[in-house]
mmCIF file as gemmi writes it, N, C-alpha and C atoms, coordinates in Angstrom:
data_model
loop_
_atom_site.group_PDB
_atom_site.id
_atom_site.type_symbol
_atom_site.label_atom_id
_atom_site.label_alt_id
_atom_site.label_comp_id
_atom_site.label_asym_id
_atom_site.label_entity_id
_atom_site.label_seq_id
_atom_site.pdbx_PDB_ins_code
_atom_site.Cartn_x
_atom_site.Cartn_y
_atom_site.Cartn_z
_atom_site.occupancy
_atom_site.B_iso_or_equiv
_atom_site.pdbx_formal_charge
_atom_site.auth_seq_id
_atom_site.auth_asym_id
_atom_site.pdbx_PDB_model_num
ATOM 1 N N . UNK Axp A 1 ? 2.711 -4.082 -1.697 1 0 ? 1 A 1
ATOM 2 C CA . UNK Axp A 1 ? 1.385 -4.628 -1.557 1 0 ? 1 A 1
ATOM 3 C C . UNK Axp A 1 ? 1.184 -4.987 -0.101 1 0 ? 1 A 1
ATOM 4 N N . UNK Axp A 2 ? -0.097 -4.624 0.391 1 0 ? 2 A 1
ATOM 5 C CA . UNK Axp A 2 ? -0.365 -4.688 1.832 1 0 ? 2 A 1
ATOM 6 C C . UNK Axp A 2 ? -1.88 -5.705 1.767 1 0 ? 2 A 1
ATOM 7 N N . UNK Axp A 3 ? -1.8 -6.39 2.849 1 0 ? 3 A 1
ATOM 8 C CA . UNK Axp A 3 ? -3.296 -7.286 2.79 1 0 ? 3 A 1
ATOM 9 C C . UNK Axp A 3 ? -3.713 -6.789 4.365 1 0 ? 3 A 1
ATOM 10 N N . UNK Axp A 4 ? -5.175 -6.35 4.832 1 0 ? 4 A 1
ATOM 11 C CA . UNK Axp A 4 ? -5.738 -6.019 5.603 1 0 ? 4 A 1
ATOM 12 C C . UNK Axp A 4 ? -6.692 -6.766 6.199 1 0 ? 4 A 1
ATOM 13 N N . UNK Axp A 5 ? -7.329 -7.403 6.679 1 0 ? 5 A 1
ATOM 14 C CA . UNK Axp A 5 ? -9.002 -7.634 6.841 1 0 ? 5 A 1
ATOM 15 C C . UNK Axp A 5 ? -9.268 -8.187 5.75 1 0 ? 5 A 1
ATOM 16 N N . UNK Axp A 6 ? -8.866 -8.824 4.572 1 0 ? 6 A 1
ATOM 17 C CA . UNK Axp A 6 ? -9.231 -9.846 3.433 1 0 ? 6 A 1
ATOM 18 C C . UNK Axp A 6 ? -8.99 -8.725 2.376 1 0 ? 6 A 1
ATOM 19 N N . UNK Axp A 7 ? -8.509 -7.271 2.508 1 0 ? 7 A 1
ATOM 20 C CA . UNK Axp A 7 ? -8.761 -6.197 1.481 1 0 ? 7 A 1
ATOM 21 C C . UNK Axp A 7 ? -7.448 -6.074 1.094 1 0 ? 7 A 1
ATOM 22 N N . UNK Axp A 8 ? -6.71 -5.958 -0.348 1 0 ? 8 A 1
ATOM 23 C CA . UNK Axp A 8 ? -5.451 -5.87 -0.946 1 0 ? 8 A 1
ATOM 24 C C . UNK Axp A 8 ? -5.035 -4.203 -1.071 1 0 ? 8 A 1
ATOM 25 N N . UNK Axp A 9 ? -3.816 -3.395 -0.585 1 0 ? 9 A 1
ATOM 26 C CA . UNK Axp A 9 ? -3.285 -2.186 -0.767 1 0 ? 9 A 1
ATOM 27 C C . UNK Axp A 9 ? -2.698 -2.389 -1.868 1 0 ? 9 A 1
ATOM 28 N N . UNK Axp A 10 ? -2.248 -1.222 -2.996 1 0 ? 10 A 1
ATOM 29 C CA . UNK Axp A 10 ? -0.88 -1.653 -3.664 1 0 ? 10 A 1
ATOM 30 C C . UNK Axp A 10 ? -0.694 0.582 -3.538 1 0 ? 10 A 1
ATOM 31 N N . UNK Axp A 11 ? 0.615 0.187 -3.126 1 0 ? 11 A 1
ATOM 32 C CA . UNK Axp A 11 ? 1.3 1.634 -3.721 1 0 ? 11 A 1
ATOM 33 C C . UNK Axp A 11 ? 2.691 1.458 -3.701 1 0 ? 11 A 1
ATOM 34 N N . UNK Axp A 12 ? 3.036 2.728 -3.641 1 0 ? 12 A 1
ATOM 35 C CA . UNK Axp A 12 ? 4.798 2.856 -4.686 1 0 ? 12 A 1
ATOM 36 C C . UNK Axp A 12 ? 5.428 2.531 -3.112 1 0 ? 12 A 1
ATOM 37 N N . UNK Axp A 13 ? 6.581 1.965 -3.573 1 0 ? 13 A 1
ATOM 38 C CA . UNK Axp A 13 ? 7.273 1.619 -2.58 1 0 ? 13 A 1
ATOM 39 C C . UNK Axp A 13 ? 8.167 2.185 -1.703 1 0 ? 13 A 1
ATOM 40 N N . UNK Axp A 14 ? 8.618 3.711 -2.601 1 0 ? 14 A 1
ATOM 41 C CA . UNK Axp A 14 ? 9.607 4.804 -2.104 1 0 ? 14 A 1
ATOM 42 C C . UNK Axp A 14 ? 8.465 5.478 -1.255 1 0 ? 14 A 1
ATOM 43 N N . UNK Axp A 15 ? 8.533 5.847 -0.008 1 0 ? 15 A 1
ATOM 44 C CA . UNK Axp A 15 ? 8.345 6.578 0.705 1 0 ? 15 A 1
ATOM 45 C C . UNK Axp A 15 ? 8.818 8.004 -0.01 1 0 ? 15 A 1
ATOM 46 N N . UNK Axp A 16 ? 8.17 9.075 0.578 1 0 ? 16 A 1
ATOM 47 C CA . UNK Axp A 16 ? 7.868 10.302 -0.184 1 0 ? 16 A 1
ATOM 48 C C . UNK Axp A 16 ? 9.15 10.852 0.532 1 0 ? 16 A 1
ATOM 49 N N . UNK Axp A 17 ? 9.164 10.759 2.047 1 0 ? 17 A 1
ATOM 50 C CA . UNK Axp A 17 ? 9.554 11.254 2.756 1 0 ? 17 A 1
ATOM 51 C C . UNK Axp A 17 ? 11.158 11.566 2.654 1 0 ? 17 A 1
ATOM 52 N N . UNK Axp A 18 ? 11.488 10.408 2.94 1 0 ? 18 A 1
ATOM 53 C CA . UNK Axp A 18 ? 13.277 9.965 2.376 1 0 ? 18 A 1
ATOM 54 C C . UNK Axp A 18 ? 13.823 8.787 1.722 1 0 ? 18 A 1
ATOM 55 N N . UNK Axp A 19 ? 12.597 7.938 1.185 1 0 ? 19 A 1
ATOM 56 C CA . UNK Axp A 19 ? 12.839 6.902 0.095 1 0 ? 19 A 1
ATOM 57 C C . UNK Axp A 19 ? 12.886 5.532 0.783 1 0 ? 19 A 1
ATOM 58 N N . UNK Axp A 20 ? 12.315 5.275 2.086 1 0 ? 20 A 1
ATOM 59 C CA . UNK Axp A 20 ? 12.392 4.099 2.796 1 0 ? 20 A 1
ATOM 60 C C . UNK Axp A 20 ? 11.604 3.24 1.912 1 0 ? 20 A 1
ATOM 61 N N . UNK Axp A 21 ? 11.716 2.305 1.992 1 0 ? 21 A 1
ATOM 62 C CA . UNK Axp A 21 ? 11.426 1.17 1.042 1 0 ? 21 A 1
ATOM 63 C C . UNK Axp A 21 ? 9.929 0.586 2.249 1 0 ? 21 A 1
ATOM 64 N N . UNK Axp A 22 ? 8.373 1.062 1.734 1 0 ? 22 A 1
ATOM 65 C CA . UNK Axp A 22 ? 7.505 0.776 2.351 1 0 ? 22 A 1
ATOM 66 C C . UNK Axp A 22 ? 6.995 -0.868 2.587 1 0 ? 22 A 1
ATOM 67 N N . UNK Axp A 23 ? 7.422 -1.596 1.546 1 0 ? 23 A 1
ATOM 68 C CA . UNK Axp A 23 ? 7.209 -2.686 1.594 1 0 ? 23 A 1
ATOM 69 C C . UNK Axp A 23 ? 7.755 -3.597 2.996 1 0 ? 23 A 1
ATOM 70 N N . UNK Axp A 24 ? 9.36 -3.053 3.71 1 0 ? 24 A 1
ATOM 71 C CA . UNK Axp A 24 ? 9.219 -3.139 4.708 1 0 ? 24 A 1
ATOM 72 C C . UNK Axp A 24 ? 8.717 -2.994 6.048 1 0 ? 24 A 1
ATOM 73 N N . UNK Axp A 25 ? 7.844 -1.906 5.6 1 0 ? 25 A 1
ATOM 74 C CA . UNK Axp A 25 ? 7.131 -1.185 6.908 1 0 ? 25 A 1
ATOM 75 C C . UNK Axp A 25 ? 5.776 -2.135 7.838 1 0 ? 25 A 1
ATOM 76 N N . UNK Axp A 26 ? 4.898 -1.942 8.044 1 0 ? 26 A 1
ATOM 77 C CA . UNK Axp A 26 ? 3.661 -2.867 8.903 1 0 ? 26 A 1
ATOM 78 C C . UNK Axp A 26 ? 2.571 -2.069 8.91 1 0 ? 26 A 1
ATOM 79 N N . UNK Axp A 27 ? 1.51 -2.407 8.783 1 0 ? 27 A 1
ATOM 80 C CA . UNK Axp A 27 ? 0.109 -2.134 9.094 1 0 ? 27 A 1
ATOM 81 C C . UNK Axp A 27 ? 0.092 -1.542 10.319 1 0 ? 27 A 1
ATOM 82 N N . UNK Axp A 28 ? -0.894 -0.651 10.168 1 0 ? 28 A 1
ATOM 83 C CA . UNK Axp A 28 ? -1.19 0.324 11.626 1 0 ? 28 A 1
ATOM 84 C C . UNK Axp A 28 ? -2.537 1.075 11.224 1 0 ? 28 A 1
ATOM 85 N N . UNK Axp A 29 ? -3.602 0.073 11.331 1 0 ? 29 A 1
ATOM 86 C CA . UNK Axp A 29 ? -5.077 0.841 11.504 1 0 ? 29 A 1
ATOM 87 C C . UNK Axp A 29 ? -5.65 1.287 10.132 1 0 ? 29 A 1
ATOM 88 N N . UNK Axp A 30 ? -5.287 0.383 9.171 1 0 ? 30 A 1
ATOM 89 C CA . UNK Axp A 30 ? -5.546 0.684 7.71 1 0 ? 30 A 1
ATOM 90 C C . UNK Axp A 30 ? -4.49 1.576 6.589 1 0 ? 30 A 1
ATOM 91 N N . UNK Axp A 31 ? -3.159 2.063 7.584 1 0 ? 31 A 1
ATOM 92 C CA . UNK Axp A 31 ? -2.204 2.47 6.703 1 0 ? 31 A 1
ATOM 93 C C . UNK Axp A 31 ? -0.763 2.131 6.946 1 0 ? 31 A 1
ATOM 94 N N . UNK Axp A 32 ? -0.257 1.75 5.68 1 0 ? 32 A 1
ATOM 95 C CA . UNK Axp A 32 ? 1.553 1.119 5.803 1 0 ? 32 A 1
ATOM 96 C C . UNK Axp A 32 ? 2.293 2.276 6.315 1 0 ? 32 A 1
ATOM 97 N N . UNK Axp A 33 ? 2.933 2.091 7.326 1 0 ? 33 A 1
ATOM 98 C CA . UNK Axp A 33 ? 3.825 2.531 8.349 1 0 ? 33 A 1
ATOM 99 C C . UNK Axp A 33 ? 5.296 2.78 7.32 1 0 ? 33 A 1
ATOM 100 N N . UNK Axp A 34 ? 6.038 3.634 7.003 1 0 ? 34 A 1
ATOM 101 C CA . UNK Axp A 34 ? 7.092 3.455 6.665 1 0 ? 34 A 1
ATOM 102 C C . UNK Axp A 34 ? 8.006 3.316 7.842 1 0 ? 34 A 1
ATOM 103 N N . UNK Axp A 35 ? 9.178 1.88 7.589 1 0 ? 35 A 1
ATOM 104 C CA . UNK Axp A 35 ? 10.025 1.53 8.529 1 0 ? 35 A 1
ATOM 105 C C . UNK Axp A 35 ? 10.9 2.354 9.041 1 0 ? 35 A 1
ATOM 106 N N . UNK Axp A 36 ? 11.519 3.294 8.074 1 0 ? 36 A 1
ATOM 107 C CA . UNK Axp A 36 ? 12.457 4.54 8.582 1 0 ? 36 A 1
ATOM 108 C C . UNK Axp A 36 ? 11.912 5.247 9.453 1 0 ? 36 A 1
ATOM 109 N N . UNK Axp A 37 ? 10.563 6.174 9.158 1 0 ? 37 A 1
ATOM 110 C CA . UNK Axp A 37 ? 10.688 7.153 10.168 1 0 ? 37 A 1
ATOM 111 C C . UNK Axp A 37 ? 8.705 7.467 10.57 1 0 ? 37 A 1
ATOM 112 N N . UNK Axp A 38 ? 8.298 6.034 10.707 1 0 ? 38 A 1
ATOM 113 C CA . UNK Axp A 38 ? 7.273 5.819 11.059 1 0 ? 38 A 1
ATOM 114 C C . UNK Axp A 38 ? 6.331 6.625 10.174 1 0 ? 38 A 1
ATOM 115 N N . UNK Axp A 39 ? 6.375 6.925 9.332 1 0 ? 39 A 1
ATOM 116 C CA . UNK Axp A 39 ? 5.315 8.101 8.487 1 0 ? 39 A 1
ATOM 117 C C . UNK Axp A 39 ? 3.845 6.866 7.728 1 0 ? 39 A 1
ATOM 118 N N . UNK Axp A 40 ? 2.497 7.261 8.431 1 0 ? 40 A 1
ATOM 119 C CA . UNK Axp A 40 ? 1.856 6.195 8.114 1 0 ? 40 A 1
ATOM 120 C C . UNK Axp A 40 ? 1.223 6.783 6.937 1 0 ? 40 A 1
ATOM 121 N N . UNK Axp A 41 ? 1.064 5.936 5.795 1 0 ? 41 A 1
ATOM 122 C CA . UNK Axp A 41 ? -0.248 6.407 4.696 1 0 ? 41 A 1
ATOM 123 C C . UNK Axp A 41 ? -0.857 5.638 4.53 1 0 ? 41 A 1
ATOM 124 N N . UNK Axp A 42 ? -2.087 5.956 4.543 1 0 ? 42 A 1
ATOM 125 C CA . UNK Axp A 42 ? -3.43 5.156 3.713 1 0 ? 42 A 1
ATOM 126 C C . UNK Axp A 42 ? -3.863 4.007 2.97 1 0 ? 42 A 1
ATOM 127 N N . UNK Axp A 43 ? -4.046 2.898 2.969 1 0 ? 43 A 1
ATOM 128 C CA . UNK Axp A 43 ? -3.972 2.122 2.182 1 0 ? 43 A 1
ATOM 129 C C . UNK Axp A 43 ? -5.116 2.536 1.004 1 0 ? 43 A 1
ATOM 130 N N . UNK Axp A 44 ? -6.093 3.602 1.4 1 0 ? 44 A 1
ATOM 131 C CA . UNK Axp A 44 ? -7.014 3.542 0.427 1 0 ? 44 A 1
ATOM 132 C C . UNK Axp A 44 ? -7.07 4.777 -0.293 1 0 ? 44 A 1
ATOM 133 N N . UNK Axp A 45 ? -6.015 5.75 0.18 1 0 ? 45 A 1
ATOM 134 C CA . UNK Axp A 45 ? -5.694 6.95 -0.72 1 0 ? 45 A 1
ATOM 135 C C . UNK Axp A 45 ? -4.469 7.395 -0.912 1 0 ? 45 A 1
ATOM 136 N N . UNK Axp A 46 ? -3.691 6.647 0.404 1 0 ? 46 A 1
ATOM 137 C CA . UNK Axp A 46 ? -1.993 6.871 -0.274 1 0 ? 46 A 1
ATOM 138 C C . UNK Axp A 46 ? -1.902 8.244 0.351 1 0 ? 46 A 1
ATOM 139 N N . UNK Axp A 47 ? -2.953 9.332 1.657 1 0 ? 47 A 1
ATOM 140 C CA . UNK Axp A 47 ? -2.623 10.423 1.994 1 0 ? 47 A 1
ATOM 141 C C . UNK Axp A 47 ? -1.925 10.128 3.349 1 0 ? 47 A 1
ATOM 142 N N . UNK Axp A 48 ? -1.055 10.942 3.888 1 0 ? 48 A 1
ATOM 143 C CA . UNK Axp A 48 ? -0.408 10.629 5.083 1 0 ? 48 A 1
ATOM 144 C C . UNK Axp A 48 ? -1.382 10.769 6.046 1 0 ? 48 A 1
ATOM 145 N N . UNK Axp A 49 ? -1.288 10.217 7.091 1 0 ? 49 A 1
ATOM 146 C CA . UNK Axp A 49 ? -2.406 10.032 8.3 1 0 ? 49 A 1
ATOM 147 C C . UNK Axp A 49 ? -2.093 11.31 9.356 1 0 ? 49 A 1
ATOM 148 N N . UNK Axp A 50 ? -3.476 12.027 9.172 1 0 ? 50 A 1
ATOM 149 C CA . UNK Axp A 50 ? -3.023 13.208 9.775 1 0 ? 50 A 1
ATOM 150 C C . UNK Axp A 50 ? -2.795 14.938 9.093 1 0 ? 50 A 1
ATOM 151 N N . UNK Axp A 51 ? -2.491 14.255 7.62 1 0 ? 51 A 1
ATOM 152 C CA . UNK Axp A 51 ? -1.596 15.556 6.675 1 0 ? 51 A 1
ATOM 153 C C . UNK Axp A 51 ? -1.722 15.127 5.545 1 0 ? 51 A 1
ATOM 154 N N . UNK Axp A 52 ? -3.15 15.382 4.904 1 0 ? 52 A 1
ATOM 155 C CA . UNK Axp A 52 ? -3.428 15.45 3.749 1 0 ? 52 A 1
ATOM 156 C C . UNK Axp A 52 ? -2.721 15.723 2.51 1 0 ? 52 A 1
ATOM 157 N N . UNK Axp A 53 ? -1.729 16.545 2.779 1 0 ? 53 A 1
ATOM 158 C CA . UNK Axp A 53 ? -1.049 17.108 1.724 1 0 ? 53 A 1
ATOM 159 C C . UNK Axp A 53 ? 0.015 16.551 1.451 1 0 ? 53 A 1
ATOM 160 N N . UNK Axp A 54 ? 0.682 15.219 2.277 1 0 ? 54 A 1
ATOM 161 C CA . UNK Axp A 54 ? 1.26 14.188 1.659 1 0 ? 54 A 1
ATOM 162 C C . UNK Axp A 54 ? 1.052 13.267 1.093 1 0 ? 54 A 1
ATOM 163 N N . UNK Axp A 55 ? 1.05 12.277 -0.356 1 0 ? 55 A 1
ATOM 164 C CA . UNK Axp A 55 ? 0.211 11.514 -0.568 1 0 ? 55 A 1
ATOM 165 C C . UNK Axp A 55 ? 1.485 10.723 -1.23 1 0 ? 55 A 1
ATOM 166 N N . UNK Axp A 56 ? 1.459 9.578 -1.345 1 0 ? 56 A 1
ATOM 167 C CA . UNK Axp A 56 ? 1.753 8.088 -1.726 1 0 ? 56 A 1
ATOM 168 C C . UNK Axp A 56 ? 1.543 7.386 -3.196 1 0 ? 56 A 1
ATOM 169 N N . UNK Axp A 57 ? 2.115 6.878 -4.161 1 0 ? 57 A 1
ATOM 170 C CA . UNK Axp A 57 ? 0.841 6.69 -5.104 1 0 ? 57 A 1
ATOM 171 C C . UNK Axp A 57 ? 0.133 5.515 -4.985 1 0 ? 57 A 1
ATOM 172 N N . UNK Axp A 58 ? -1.457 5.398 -4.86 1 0 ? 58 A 1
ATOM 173 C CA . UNK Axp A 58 ? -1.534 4.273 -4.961 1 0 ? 58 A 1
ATOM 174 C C . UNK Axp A 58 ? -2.121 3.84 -6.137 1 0 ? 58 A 1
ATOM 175 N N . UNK Axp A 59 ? -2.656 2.288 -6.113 1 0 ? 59 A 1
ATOM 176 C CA . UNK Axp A 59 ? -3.578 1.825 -7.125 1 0 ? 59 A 1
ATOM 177 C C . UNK Axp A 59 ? -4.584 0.926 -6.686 1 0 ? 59 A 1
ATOM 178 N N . UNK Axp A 60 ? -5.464 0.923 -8.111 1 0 ? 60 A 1
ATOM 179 C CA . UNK Axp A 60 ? -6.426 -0.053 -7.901 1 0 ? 60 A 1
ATOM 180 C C . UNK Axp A 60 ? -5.935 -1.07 -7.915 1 0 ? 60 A 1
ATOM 181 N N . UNK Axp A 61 ? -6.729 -1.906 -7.083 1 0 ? 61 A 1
ATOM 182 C CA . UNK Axp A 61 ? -6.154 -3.287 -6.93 1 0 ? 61 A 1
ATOM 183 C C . UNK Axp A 61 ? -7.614 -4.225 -6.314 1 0 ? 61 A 1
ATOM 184 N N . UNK Axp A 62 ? -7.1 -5.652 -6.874 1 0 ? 62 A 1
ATOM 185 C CA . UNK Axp A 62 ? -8.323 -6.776 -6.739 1 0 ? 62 A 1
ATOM 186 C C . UNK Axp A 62 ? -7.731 -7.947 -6.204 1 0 ? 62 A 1
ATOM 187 N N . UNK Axp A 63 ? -8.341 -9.165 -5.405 1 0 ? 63 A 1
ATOM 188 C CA . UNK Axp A 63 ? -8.058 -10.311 -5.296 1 0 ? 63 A 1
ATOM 189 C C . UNK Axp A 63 ? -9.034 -11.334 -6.296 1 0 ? 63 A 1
ATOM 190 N N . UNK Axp A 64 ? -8.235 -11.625 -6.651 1 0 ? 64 A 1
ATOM 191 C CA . UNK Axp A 64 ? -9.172 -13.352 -7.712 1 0 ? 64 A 1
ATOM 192 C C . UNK Axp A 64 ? -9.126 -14.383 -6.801 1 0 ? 64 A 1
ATOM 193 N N . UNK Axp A 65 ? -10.177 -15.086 -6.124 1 0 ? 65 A 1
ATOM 194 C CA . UNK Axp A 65 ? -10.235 -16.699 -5.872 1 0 ? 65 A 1
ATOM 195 C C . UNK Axp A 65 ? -10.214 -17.145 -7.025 1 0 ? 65 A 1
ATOM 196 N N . UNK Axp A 66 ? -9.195 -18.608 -6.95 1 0 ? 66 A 1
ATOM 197 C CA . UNK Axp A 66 ? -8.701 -19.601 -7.729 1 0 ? 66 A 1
ATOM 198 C C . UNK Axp A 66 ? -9.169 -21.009 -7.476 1 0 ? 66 A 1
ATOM 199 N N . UNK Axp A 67 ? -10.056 -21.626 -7.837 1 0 ? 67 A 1
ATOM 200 C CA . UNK Axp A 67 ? -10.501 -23.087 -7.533 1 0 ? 67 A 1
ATOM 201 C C . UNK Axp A 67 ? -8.951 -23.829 -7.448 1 0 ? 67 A 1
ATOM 202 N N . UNK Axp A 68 ? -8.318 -24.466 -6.421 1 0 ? 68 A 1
ATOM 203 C CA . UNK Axp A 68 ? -7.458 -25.481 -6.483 1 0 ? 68 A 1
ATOM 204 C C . UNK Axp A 68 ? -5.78 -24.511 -6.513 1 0 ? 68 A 1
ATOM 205 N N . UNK Axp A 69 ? -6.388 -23.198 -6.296 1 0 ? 69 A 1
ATOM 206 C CA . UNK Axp A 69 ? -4.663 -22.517 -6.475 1 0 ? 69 A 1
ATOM 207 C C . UNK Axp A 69 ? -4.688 -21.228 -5.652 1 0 ? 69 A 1
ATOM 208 N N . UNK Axp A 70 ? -4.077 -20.958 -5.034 1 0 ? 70 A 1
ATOM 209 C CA . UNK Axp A 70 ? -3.732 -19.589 -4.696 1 0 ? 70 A 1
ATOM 210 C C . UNK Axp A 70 ? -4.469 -18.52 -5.025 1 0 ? 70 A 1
ATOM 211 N N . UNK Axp A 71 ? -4.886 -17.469 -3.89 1 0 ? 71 A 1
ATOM 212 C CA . UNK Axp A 71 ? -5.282 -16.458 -4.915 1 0 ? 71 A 1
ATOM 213 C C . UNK Axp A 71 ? -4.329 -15.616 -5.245 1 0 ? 71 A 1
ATOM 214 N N . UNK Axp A 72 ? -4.915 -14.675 -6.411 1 0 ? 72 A 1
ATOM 215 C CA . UNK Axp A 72 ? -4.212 -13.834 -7.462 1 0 ? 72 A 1
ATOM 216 C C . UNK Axp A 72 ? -4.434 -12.344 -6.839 1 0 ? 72 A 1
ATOM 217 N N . UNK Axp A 73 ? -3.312 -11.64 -7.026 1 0 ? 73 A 1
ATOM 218 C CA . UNK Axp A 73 ? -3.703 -10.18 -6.962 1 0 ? 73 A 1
ATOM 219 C C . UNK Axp A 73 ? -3.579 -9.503 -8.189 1 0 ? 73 A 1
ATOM 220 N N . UNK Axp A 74 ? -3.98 -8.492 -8.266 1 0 ? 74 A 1
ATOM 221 C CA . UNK Axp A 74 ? -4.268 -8.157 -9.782 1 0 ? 74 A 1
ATOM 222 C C . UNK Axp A 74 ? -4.242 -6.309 -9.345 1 0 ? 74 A 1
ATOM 223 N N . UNK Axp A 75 ? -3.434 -5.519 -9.736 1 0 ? 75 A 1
ATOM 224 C CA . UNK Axp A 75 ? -3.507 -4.304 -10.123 1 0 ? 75 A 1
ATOM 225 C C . UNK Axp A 75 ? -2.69 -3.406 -10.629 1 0 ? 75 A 1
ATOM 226 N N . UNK Axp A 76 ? -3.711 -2.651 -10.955 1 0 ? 76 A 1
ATOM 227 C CA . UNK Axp A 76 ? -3.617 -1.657 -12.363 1 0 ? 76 A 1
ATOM 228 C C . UNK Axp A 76 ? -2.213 -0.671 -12.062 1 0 ? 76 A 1
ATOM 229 N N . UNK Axp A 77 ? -1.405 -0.78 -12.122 1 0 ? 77 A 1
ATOM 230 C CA . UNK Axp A 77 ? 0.02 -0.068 -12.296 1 0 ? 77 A 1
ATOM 231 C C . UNK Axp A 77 ? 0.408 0.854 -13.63 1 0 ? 77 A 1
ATOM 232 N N . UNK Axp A 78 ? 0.883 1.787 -13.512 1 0 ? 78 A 1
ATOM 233 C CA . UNK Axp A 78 ? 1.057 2.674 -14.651 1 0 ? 78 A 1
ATOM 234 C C . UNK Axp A 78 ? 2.248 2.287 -15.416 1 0 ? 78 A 1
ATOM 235 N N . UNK Axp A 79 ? 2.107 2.484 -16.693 1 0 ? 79 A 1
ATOM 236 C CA . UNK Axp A 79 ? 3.093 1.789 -17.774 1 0 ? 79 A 1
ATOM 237 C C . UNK Axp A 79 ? 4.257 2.145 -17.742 1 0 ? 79 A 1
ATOM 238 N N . UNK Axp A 80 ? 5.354 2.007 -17.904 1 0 ? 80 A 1
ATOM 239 C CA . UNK Axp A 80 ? 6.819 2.216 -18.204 1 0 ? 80 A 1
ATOM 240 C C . UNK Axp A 80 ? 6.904 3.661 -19.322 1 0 ? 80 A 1
């Protein structure tokens, strides 16, 4: 999960590429950077920046304001 400009990312965490774990990676201009070998994708389609024909999975995803608590993120992930 990536937070942008107040806007929530969610995608898979294996990098396509060689399985770097994206959650470590950083923001770069609206797409998560994988830490291994810099490969950026999309936060809003999960396609590699540059090369369409790599893609990421992502999902829908929402923020809830909470009167008095934290907000919530909320998204739709595919079932087991």
């Amino acid at each position: 999960m990536f937070l942008e400009g107040g806007q929530v990312g969610v995608m898979d965490d294996a990098c396509p590429h060689a399985g770097g774990s994206m959650s470590g990676g950083r923001l770069d201009a609206g797409c998560a950077v994988c830490p291994w070998h810099g490969w950026a994708f999309r936060l809003r389609d999960g396609a590699l920046r540059g090369y369409d024909g790599v893609t990421i999975g992502t999902y829908p995803s929402r923020i809830y304001k909470r009167a008095d608590m934290p907000d919530l993120v909320q998204a739709d992930l595919p079932m087991p």
